[in-house]
Residue frames as qw, qx, qy, qz and C-alpha x, y, z in Angstrom:
[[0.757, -0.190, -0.513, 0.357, -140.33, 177.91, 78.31],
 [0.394, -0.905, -0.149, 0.063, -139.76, 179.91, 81.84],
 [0.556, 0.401, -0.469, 0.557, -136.44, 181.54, 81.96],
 [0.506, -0.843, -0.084, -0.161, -135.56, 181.43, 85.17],
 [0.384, 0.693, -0.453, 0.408, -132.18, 182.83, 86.34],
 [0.684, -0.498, -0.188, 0.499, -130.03, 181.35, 89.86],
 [0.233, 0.707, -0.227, 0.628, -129.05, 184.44, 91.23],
 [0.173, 0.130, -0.715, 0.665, -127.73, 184.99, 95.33],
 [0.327, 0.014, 0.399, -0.857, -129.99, 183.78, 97.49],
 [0.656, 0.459, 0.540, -0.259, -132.71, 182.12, 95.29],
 [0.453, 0.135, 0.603, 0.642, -133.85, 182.97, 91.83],
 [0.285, 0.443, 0.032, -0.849, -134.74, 185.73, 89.73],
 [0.253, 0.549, 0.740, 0.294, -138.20, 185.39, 87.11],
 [0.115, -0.039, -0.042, -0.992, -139.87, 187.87, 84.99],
 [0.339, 0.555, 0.689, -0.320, -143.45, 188.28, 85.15],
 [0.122, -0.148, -0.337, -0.922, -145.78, 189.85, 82.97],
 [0.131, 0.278, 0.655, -0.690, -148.53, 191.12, 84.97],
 [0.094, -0.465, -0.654, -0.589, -152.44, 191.51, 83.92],
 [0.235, 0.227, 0.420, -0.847, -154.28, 193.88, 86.62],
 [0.515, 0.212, -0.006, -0.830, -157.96, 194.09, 85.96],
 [0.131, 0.110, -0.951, -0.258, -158.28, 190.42, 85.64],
 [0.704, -0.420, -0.300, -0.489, -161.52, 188.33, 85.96],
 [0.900, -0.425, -0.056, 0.078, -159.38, 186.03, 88.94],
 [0.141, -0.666, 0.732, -0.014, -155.96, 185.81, 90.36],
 [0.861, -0.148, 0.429, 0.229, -153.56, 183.13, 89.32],
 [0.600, -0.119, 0.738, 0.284, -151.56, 181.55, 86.85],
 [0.757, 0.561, 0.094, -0.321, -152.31, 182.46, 83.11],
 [0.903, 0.373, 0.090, 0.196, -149.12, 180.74, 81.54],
 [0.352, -0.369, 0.349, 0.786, -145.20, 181.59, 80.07],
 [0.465, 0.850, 0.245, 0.025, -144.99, 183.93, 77.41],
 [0.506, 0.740, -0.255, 0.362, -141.66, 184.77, 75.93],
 [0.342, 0.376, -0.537, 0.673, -139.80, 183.53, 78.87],
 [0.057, -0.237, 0.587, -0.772, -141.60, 185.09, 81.60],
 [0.099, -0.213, -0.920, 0.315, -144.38, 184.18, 83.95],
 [0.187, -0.447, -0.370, -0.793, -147.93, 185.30, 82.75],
 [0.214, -0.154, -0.711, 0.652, -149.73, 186.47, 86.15],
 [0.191, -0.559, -0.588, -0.553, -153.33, 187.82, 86.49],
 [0.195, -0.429, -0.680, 0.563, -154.91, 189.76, 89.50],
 [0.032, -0.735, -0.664, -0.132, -158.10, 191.49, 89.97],
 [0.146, -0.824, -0.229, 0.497, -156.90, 194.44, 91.84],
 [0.444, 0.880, 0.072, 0.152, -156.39, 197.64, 89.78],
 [0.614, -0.023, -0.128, 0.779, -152.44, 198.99, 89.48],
 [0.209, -0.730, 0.183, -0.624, -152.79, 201.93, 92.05],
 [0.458, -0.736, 0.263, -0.423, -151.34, 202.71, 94.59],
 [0.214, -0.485, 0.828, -0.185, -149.41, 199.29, 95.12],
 [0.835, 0.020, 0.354, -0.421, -152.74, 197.30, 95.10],
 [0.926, 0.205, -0.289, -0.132, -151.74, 194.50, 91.84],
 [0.369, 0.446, -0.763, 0.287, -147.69, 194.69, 92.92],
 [0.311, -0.207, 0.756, -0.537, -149.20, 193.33, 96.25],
 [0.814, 0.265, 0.275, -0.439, -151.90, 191.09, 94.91],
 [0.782, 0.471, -0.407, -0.010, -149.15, 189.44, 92.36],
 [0.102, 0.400, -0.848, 0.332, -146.75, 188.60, 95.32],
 [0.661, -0.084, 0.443, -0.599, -149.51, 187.30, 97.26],
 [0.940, 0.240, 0.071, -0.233, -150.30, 184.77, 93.90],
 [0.659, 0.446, -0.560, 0.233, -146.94, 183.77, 93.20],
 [0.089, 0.393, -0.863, 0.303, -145.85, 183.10, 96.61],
 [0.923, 0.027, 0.163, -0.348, -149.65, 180.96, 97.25],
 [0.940, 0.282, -0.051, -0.183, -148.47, 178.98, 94.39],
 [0.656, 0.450, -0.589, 0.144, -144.57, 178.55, 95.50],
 [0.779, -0.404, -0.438, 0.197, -145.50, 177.91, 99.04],
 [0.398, 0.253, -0.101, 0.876, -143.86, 181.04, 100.18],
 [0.161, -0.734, -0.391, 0.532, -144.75, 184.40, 102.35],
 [0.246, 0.901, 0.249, 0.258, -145.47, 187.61, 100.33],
 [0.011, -0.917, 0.393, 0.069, -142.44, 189.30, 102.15],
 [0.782, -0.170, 0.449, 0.398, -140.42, 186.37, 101.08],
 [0.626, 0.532, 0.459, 0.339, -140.65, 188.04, 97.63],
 [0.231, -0.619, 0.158, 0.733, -138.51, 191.07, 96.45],
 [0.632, 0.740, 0.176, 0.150, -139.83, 192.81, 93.25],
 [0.420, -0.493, 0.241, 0.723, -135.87, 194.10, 91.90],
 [0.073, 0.036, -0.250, -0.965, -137.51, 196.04, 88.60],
 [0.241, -0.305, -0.724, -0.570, -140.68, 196.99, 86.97],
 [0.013, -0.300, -0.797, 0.524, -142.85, 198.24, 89.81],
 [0.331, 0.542, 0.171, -0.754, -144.95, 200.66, 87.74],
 [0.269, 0.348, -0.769, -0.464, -144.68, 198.21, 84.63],
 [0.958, 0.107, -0.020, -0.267, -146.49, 195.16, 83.53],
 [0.872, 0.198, -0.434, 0.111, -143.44, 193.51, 83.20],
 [0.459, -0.765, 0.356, -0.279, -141.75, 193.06, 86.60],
 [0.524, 0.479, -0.645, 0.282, -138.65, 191.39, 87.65],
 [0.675, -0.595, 0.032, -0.435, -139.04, 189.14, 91.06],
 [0.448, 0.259, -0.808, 0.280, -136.58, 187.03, 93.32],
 [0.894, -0.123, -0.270, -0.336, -137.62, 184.14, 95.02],
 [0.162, -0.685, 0.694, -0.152, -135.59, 182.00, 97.60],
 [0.798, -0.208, 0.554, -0.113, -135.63, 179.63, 96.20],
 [0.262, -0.262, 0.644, 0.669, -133.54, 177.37, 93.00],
 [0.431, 0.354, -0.333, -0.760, -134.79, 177.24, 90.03],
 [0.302, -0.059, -0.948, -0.085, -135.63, 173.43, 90.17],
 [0.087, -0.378, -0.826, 0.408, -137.50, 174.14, 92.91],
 [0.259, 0.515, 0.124, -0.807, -139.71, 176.54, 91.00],
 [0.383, 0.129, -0.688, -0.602, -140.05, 174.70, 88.21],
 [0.203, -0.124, -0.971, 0.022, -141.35, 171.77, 89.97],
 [0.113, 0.457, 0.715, -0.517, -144.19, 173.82, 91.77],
 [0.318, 0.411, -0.010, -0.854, -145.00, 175.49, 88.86],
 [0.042, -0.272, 0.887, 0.371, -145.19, 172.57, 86.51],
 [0.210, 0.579, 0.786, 0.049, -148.77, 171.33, 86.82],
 [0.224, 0.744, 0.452, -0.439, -149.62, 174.77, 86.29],
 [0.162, 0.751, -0.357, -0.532, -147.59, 176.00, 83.14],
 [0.904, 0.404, 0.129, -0.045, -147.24, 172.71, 81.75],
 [0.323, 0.844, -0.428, -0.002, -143.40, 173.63, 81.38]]
């Protein structure tokens, strides 16, 4: 199941990023956090920008709406969202099944 935390402002999810995917999107939860895929390689910024980009597509959102607050040089990355946590479940829901 997704843990997602209400924190000021919106909410905070983890990710666990995959660079070097075959596609961006959506690959599921995994212990909690949000499994994310993107094609571009981790240099230079390219996935941490290419994972906001797919997570705020899929919560209806602007790429500077998102605020990575750990994990920029990490596969696992820490991201707030403005928005609640209901309202993140509900747009993620066809796609995690959660």
């Amino acid at each position: 199941m997704l843990e997602l935390a209400e924190i000021d402002g919106g909410t905070r999810l983890r990710l666990r990023v995959k660079p070097g995917a075959r596609k961006n999107g959506i690959l599921g939860v995994h212990d909690g956090a949000l499994r994310v895929g993107v094609t571009a390689a981790p240099e230079k910024g390219k996935a941490n920008r290419a994972v906001l980009s797919v997570l705020a597509d899929v919560l209806g959102l602007a790429p500077s709406d998102l605020k990575i607050l750990s994990g920029r040089t990490s596969s696992t990355k820490t991201v707030r969202a403005p928005l609640s946590p209901s309202a993140i479940r509900g747009k993620l829901a066809s796609l995690i099944g959660d």
